[in-house]
N, C-alpha and C positions, 0 to 999 in steps of 0.2 A: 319256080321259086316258091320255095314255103308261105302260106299265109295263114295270117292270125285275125281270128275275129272273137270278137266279146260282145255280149248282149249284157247287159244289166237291167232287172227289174225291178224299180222301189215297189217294197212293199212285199214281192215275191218271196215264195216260201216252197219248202221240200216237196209237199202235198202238191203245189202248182205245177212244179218242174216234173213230178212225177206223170202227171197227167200230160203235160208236153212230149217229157219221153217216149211213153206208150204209144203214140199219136205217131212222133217221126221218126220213129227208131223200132216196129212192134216186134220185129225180130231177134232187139237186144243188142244186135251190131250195127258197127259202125258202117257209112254210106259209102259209095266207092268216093274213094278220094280223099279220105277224111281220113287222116293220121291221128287226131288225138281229140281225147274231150274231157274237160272235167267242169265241173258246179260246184255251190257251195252258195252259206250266205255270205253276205259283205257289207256292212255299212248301212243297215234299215232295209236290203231288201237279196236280190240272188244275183249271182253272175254265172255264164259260162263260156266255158272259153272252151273253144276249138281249133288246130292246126290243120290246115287243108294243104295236098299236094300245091294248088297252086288257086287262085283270086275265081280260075278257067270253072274247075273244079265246084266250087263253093256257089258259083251266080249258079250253076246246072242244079245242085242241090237243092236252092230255091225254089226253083220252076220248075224242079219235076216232084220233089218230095214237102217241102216244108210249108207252101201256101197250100197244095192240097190237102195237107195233113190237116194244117191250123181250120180249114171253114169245117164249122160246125161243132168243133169240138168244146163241151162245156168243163168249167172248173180251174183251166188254167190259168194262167199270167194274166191279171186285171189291167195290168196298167203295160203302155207301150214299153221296147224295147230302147234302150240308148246303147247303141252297136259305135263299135272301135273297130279298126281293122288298119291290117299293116303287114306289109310285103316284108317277111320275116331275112335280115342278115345273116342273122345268127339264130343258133335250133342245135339243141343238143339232146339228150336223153340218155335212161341210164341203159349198157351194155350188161 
């Protein structure tokens, strides 16, 4: 089942996200499992949303790519994540 996670970061900016990118993604593609991503800002600070093959998917993400990536890296996202997530019904996209 598709799933949907958001990070939101008050205060977060392009420059932040940029340096996050680099960090878990250095090859520019996306991770196995991981159908979609986009960012932006929102509301005083960044979001990004991502669709994962499935919730399985995403915790694997975690612990093999995104807490490695994050130790050590400087510049990015000052302030904690506020994460959403949600075992998607519905998922369309354009053909």
């Amino acid at each position: 089942m598709p799933f949907l996670m958001t990070h939101f970061y008050e205060g977060g900016t392009a420059e932040q996200y940029d340096v996050l990118l680099a960090a878990v993604h250095p090859d520019g593609e996306l991770p196995p499992g991981q159908i979609s991503s986009a960012a932006g800002p929102a509301d005083g600070g960044w979001i990004i949303a991502a669709v994962w093959e499935s919730r399985e998917a995403f915790d694997q993400f975690v612990v093999d790519r995104l807490i490695p990536s994050l130790a050590g890296i400087t510049g990015g996202f000052t302030s904690s994540a506020v994460e959403h997530t949600s075992d998607l019904t519905y998922y369309q996209t354009i053909t």
